[in-house]
Backbone as CSV, one residue per row, in Angstrom:
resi,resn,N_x,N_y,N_z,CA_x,CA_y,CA_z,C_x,C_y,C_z
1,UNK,-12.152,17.165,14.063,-12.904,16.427,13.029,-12.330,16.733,11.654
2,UNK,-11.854,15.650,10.963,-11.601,15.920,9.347,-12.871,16.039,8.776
3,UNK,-12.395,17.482,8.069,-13.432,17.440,6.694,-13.277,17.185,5.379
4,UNK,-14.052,16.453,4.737,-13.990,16.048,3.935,-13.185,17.228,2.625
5,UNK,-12.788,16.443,1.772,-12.109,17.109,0.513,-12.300,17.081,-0.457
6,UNK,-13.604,16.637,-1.010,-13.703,16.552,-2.326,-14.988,14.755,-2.246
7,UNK,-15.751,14.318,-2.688,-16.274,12.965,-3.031,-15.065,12.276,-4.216
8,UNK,-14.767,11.132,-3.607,-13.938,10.355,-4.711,-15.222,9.679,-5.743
9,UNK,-14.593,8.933,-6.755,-14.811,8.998,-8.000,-14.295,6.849,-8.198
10,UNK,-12.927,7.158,-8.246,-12.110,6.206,-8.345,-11.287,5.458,-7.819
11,UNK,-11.255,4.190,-6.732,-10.325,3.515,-6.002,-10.025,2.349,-7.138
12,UNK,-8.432,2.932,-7.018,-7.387,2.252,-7.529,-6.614,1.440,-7.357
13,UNK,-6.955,0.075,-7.103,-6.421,-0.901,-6.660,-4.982,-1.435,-7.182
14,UNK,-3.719,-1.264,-6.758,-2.496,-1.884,-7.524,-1.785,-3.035,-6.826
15,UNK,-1.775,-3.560,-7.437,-1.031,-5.094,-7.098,-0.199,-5.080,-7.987
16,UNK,1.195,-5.191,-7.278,2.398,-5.673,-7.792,2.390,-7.321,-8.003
17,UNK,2.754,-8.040,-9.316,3.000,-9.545,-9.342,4.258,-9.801,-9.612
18,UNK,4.880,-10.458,-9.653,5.886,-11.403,-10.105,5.827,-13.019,-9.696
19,UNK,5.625,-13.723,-10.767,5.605,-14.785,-10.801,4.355,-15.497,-9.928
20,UNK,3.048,-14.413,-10.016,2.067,-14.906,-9.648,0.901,-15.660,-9.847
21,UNK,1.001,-16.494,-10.993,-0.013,-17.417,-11.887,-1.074,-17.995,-11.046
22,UNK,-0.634,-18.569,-10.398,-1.691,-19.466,-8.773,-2.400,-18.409,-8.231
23,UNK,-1.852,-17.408,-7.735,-2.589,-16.650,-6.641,-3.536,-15.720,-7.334
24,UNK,-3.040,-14.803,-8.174,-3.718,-13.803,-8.512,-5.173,-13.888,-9.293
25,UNK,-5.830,-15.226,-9.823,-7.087,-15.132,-10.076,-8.067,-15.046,-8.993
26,UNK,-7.759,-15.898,-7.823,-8.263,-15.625,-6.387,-8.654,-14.064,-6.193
27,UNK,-7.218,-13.869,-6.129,-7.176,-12.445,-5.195,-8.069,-11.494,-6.242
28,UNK,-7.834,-11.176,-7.676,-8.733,-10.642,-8.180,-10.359,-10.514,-7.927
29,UNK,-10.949,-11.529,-8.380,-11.899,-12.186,-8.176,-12.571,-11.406,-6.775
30,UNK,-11.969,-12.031,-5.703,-11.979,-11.612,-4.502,-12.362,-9.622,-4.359
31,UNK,-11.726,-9.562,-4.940,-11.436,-8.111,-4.649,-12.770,-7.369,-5.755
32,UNK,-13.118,-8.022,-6.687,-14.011,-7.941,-7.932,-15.395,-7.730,-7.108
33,UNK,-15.695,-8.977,-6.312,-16.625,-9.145,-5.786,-17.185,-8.001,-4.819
34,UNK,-16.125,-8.430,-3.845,-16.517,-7.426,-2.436,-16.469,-6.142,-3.133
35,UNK,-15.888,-5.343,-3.780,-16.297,-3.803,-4.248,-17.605,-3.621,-4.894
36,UNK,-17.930,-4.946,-5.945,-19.421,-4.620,-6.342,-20.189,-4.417,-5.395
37,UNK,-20.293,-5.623,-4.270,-21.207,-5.792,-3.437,-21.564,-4.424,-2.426
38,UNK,-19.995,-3.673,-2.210,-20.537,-2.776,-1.410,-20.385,-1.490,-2.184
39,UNK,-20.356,-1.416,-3.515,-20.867,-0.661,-4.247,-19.511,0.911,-4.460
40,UNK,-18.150,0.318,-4.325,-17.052,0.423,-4.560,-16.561,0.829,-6.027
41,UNK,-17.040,1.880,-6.578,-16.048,1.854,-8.191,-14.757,1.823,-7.992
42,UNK,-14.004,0.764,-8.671,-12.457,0.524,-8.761,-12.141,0.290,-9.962
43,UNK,-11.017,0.362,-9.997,-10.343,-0.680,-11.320,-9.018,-1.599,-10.419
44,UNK,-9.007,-2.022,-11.080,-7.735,-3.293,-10.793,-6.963,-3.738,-11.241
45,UNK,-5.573,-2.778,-11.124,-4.510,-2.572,-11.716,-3.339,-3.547,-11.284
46,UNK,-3.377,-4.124,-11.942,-2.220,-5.478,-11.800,-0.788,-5.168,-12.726
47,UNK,0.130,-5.245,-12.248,1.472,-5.098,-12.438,2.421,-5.866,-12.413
48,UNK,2.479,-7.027,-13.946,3.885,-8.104,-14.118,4.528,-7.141,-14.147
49,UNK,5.826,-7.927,-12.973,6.783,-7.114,-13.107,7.885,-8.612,-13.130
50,UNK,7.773,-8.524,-14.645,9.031,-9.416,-15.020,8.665,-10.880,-15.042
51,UNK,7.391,-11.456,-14.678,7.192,-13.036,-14.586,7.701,-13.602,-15.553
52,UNK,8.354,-14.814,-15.098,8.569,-15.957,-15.658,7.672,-17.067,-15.642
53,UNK,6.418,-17.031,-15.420,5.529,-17.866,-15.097,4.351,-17.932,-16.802
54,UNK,3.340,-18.197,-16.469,1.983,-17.634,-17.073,1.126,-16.297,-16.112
55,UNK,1.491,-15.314,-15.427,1.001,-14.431,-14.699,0.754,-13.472,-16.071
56,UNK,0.946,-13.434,-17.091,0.623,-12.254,-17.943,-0.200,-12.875,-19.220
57,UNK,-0.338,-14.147,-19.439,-1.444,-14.878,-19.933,-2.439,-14.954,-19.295
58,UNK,-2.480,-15.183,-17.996,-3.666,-15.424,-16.786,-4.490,-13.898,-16.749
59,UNK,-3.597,-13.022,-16.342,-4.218,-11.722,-16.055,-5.156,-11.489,-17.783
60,UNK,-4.536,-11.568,-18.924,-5.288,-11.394,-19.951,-6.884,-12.028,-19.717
61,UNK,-6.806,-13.384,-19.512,-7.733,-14.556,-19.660,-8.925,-13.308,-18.628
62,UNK,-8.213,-13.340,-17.275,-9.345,-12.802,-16.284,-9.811,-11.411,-16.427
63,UNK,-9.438,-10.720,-17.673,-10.106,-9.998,-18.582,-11.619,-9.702,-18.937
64,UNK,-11.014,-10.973,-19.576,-12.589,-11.094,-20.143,-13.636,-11.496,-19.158
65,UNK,-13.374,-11.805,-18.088,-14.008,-11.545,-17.235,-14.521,-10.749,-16.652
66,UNK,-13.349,-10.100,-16.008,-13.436,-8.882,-14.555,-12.986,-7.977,-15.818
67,UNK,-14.003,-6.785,-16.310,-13.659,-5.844,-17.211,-12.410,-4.559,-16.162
68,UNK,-13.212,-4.498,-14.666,-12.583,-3.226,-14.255,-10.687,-3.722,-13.975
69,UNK,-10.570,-5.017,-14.585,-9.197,-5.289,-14.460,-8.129,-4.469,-15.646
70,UNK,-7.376,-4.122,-15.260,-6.238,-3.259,-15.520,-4.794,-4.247,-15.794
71,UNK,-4.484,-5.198,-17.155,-3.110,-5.445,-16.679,-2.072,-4.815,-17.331
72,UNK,-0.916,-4.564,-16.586,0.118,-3.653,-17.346,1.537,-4.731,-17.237
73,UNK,2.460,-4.298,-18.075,3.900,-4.937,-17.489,4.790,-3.316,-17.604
74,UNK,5.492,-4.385,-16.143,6.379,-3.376,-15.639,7.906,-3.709,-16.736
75,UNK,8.110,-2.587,-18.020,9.493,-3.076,-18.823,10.603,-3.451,-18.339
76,UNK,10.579,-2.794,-16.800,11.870,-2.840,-16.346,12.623,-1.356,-16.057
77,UNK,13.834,-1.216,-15.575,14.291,-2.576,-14.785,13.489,-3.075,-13.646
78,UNK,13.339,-4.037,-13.073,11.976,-4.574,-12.054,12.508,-4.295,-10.688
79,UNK,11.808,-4.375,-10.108,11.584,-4.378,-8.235,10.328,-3.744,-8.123
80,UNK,9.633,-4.782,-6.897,8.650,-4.283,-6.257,7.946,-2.430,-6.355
81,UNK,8.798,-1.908,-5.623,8.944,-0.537,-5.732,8.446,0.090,-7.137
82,UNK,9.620,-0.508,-8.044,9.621,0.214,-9.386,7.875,-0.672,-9.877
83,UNK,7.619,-1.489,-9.733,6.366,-1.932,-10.190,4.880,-0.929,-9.423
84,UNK,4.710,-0.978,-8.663,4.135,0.281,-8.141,4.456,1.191,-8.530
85,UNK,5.185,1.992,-8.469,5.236,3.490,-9.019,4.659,3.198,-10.860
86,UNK,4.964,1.701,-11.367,5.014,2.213,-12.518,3.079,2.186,-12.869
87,UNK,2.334,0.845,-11.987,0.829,1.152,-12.077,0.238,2.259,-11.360
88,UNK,1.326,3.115,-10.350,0.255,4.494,-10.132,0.611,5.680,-11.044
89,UNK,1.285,5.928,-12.037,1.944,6.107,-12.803,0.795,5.859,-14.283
90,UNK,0.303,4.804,-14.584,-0.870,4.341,-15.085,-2.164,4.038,-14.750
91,UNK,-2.706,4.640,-13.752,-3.984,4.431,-12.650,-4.438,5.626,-12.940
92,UNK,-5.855,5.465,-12.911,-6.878,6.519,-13.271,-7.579,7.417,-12.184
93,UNK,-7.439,6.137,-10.878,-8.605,6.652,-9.746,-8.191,8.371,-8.648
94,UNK,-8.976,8.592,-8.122,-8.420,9.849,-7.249,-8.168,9.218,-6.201
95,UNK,-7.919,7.718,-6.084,-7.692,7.074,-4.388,-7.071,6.156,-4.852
96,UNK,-6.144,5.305,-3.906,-5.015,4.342,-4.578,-5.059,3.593,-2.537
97,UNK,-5.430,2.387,-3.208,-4.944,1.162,-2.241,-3.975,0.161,-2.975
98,UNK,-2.972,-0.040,-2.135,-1.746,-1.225,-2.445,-2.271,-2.385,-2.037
99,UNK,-2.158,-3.494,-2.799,-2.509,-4.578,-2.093,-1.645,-5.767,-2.676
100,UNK,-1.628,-6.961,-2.153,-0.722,-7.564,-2.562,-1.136,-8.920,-3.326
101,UNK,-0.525,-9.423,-4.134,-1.189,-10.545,-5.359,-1.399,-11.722,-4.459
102,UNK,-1.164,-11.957,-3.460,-0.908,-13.599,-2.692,-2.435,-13.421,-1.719
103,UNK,-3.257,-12.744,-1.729,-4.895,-12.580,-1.123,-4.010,-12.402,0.246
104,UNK,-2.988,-11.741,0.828,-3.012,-11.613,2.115,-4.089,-10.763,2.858
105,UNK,-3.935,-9.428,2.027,-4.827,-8.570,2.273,-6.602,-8.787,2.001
106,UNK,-7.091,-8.508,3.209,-8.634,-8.654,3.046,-9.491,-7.237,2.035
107,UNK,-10.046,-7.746,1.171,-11.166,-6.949,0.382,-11.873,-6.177,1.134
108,UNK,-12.278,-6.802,2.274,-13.145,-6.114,3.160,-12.776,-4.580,3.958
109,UNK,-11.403,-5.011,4.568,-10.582,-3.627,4.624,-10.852,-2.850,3.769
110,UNK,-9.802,-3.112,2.655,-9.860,-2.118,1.909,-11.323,-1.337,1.531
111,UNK,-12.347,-1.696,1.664,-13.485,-1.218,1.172,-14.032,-0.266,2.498
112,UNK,-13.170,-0.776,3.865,-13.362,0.105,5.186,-12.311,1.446,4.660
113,UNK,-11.100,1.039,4.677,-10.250,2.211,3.499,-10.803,3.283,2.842
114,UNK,-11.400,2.960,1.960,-12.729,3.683,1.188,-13.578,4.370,1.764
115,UNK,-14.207,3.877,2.453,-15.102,4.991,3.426,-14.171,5.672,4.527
116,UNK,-13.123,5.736,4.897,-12.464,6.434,5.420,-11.810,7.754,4.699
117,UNK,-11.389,6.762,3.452,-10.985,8.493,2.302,-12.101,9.312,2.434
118,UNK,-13.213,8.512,1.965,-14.168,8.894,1.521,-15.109,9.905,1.546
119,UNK,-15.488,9.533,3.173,-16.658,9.547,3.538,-16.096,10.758,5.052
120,UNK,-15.122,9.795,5.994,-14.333,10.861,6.525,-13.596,12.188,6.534
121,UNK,-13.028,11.597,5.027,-12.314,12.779,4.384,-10.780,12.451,4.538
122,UNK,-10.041,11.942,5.054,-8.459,11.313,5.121,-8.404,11.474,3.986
123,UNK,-6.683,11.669,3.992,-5.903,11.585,2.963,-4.938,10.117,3.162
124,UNK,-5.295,9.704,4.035,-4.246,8.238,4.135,-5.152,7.272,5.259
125,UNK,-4.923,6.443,4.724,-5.281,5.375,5.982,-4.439,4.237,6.142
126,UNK,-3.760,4.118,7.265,-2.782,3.036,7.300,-3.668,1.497,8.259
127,UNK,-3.155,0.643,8.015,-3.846,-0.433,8.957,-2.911,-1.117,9.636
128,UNK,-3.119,-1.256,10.987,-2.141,-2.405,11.597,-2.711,-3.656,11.849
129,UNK,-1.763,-4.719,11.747,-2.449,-6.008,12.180,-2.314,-6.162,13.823
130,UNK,-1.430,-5.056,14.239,-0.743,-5.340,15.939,-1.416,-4.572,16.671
131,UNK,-2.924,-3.977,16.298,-3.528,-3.377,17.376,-4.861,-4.130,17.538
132,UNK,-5.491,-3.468,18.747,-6.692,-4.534,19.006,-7.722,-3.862,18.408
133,UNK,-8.617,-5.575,17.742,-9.261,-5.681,16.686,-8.290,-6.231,15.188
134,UNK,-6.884,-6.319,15.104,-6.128,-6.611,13.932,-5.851,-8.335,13.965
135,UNK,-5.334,-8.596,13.063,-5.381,-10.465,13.356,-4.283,-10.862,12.184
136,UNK,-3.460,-11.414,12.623,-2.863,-12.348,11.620,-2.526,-13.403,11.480
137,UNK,-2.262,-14.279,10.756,-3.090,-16.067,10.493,-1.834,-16.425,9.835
138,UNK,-0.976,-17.672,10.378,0.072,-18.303,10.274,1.541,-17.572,9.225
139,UNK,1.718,-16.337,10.588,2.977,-15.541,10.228,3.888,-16.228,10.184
140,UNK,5.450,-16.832,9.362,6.581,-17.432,10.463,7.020,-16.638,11.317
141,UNK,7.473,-16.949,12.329,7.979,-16.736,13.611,8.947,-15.809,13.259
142,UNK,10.167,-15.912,12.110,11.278,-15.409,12.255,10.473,-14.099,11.646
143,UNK,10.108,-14.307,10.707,9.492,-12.971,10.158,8.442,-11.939,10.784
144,UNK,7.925,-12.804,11.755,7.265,-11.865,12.627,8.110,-11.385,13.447
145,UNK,9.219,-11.835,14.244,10.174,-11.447,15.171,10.912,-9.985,14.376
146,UNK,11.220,-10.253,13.215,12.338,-9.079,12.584,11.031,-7.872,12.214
147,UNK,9.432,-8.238,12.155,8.772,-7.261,11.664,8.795,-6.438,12.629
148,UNK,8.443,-6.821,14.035,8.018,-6.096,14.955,9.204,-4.891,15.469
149,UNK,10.041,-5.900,15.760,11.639,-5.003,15.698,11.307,-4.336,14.827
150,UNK,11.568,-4.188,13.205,11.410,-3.101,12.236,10.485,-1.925,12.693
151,UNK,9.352,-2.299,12.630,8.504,-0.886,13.286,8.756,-0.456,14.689
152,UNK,9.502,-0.988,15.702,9.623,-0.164,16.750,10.985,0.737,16.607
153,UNK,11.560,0.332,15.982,12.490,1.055,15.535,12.402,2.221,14.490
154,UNK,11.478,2.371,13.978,10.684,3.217,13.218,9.524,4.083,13.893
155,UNK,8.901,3.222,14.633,8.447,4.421,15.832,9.492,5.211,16.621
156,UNK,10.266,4.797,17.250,11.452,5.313,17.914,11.687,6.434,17.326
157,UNK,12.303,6.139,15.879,12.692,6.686,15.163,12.058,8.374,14.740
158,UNK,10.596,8.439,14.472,9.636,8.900,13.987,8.855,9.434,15.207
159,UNK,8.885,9.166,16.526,7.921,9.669,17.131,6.551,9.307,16.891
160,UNK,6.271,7.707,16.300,5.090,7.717,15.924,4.178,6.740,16.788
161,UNK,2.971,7.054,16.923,1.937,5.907,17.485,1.881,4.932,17.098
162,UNK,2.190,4.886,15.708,1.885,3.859,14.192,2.634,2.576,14.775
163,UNK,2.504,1.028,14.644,3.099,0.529,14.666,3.183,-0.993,13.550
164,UNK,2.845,-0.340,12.744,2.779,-1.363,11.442,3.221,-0.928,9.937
165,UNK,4.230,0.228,10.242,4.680,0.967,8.701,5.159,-0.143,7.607
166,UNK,5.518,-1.061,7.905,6.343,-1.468,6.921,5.360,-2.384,6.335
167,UNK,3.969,-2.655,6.278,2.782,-3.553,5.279,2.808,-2.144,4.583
168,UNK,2.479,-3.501,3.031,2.075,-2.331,1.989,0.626,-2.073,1.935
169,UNK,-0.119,-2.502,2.329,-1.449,-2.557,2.859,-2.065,-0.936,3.158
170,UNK,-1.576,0.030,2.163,-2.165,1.114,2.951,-3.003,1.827,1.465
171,UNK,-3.456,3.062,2.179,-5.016,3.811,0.814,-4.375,5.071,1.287
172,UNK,-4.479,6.159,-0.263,-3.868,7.524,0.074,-4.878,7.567,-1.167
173,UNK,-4.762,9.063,-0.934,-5.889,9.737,-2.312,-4.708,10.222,-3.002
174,UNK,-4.919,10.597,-4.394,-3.726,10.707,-5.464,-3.305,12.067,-5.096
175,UNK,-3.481,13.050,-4.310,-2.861,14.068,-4.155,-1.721,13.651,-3.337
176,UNK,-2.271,13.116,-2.471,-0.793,12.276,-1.524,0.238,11.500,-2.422
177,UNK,-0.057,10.600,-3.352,0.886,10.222,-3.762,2.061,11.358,-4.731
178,UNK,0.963,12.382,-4.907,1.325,12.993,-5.759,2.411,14.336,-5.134
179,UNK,2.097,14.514,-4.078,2.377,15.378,-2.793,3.742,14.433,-2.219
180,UNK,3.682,13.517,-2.827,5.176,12.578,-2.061,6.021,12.479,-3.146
181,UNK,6.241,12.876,-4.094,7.114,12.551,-5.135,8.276,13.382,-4.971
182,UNK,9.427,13.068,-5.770,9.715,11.515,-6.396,10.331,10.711,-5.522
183,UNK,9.018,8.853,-5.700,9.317,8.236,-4.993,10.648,7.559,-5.233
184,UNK,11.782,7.045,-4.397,12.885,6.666,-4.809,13.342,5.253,-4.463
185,UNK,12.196,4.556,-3.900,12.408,3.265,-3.584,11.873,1.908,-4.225
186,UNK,13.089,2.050,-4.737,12.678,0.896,-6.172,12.266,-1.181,-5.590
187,UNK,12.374,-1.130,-4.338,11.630,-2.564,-3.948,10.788,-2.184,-2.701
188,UNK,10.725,-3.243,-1.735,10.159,-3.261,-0.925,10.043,-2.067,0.141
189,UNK,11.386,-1.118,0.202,11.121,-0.445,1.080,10.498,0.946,0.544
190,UNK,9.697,1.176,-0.390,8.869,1.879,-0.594,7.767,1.804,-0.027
191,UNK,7.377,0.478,1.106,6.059,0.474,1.682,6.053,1.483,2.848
192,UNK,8.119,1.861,3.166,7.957,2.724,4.090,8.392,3.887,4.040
193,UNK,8.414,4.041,2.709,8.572,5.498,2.004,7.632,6.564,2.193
194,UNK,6.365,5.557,1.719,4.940,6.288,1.068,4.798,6.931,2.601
195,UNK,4.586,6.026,3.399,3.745,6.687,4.681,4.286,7.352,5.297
196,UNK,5.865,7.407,5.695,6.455,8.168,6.320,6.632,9.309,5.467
197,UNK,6.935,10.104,4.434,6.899,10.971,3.736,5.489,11.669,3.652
198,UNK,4.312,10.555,3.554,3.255,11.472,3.723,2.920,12.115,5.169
199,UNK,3.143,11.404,6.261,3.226,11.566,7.952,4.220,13.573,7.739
200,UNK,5.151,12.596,7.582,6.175,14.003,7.806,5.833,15.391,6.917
201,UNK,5.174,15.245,5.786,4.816,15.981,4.954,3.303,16.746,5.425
202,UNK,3.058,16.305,6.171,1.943,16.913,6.778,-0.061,16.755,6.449
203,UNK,0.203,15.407,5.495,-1.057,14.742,5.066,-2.022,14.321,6.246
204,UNK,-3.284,14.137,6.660,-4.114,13.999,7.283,-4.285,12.062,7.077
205,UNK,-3.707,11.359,8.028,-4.183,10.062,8.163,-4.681,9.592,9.381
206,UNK,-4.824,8.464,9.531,-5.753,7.407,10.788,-5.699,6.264,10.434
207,UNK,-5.579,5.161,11.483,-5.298,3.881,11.685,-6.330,3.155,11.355
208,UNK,-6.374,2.133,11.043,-7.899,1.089,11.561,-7.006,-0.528,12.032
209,UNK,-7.523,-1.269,12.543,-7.533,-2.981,12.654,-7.798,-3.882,11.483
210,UNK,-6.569,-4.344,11.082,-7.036,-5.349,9.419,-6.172,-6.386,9.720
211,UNK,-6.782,-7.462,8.786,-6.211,-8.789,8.875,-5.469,-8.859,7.947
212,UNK,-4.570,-10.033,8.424,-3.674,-10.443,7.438,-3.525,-12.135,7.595
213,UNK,-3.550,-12.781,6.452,-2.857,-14.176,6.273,-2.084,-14.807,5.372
214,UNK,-1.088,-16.183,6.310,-0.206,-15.938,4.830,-0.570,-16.682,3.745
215,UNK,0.084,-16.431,2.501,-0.208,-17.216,1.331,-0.384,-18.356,0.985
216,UNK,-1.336,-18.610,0.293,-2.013,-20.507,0.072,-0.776,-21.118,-0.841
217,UNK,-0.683,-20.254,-2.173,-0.012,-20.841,-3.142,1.059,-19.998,-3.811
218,UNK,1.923,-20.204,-4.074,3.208,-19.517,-4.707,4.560,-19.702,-3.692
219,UNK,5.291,-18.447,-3.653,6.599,-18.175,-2.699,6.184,-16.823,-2.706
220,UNK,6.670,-15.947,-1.417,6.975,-14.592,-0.612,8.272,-14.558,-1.679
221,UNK,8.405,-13.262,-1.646,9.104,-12.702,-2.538,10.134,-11.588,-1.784
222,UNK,9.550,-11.391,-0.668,10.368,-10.481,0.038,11.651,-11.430,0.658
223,UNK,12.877,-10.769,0.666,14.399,-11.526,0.968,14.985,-10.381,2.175
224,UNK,14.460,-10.807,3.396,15.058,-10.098,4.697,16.056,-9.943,4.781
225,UNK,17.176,-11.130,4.399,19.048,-10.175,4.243,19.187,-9.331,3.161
226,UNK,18.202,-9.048,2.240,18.113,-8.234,1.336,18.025,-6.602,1.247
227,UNK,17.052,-6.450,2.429,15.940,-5.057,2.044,16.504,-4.452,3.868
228,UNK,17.434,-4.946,4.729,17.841,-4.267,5.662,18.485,-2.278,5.880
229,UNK,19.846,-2.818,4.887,20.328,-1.371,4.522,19.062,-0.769,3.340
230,UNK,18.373,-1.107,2.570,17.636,-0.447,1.945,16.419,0.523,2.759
231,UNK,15.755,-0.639,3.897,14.712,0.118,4.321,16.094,0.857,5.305
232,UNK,16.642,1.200,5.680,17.583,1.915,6.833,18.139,3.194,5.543
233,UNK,18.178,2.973,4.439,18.569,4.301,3.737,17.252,5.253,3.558
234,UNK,16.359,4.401,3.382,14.982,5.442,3.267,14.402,5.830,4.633
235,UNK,14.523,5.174,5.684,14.349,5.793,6.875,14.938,7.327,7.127
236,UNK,16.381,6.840,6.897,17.230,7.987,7.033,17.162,9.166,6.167
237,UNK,16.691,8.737,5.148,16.244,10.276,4.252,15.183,10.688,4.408
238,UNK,14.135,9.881,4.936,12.759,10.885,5.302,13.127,11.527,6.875
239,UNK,13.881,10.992,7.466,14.159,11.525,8.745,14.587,12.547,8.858
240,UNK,15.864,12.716,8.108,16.687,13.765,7.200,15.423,15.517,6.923
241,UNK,14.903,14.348,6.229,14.026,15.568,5.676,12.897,16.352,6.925
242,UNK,12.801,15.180,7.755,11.592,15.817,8.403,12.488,16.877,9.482
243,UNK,13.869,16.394,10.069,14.691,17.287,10.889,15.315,18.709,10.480
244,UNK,15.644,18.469,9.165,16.418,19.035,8.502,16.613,19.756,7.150
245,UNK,14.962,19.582,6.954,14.372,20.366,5.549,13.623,21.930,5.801
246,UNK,13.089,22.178,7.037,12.750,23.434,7.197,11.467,23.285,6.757
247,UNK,10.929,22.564,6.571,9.142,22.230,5.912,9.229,22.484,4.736
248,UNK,10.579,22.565,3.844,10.566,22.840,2.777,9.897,22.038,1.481
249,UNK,9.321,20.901,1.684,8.788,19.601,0.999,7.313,19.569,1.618
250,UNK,6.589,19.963,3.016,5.500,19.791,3.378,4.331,20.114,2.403
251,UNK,3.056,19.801,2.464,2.115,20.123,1.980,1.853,21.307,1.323
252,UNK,1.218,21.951,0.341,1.805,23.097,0.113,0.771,24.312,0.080
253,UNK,-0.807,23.683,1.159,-2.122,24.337,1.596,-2.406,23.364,2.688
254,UNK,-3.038,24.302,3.750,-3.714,23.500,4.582,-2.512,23.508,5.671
255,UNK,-3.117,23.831,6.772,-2.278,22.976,8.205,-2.167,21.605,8.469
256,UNK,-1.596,21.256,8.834,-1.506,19.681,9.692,-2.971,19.074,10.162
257,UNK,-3.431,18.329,9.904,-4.871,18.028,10.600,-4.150,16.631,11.149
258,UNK,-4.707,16.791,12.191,-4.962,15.833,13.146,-5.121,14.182,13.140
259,UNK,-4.807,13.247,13.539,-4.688,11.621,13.352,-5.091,11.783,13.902
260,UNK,-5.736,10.230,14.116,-6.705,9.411,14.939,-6.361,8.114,15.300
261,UNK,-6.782,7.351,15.770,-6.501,5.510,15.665,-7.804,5.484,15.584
262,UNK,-8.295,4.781,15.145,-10.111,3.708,15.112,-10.054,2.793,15.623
């Protein structure tokens, strides 16, 4: 049984944008709601990183709205990656969920997230869409074909149960992020930085079942002939580390506690 570590305070919601004008009043909104309702303190840290759009006029406007909104710009130089690090970097909360500007990710999760830091006591909670109880709603084909490959090859890799590392879709409390530094993956494959570094490092996580669907309005931003050798260099250095560091990077109190799946 995990015990708890402390009562959180603050879930820190970060969304990376680029060129998200359409989507991101939704997804805000969205995310605004369901935390009041289930009684969730957050803020909602939104991160231009580089738009060429109206995404940094819009985020102002929904201001004055949604007060617990947070917008920052990322100066540069940009990538995914570097946009995250730079809103947890500027985030207040003792808990940090990634989520993404296009409403893939459900509110509702994340607020299951929350009571898992929370209430359980985890230091991470990862979600898969590929276990039962998970769901995902008009994937393309090719991209589902190269995802699945990606994580079994990363289980392989890792020895892990996990089979959904590479969504950014995951909740760590700020000691973890803080316990994983310095992060070095300046785009996309920092989604499989965070978790595998915290796994190998000896942080306390557990699975749950979350949905995913794809985006109403905009373009995916992720470029698959792109981020191949990238996620394969960060594989290889947390691997590196977990074979070949001597626990010299692990946690630096506390034994290993125990995973779960839900």
């Amino acid at each position: 049984m995990i015990q708890p570590s402390g009562t959180l305070r603050l879930f820190s919601v970060i969304i990376p944008a680029r060129d998200e004008e359409l989507s991101l009043p939704a997804t805000v909104r969205a995310i605004s709601t369901t935390f009041a309702r289930e009684g969730v303190p957050c803020e909602i840290v939104v991160v231009d990183d580089g738009s060429r759009d109206g995404t940094w006029a819009g985020l102002h406007k929904l201001k004055m709205e949604i007060p617990a909104l947070v917008p920052l710009q990322n100066p540069g130089p940009h990538g995914f990656g570097r946009a995250i690090i730079h809103g947890l970097d500027h985030s207040r909360g003792d808990a940090i969920v990634i989520m993404m500007a296009d409403a893939s990710d459900s509110p509702d999760d994340a607020v299951r997230y929350w009571r898992q830091l929370n209430d359980a006591g985890y230091e991470c909670v990862f979600g898969s869409r590929f276990i039962k109880g998970g769901r995902v709603t008009d994937y393309p084909r090719i991209k589902l074909l190269v995802n699945r490959l990606a994580n079994l090859f990363i289980r392989v890799m890792f020895a892990l149960p996990f089979n959904d590392t590479t969504n950014a879709f995951k909740a760590y409390r700020r000691t973890v992020i803080d316990g994983c530094r310095p992060l070095l993956a300046p785009h996309f494959n920092l989604t499989v930085e965070l978790p595998l570094k915290a796994i190998v490092r000896g942080y306390s996580w557990t699975v749950m079942p979350i949905s995913w669907q794809a985006r109403k309005q905009g373009t995916a931003k992720l470029k698959i002939k792109e981020m191949g050798s990238r996620y394969l260099f960060i594989c290889l250095y947390v691997w590196l580390e977990k074979y070949f560091s001597r626990g010299d990077y692990r946690r630096p109190t506390g034994p290993t506690r125990e995973s779960r799946m839900l």
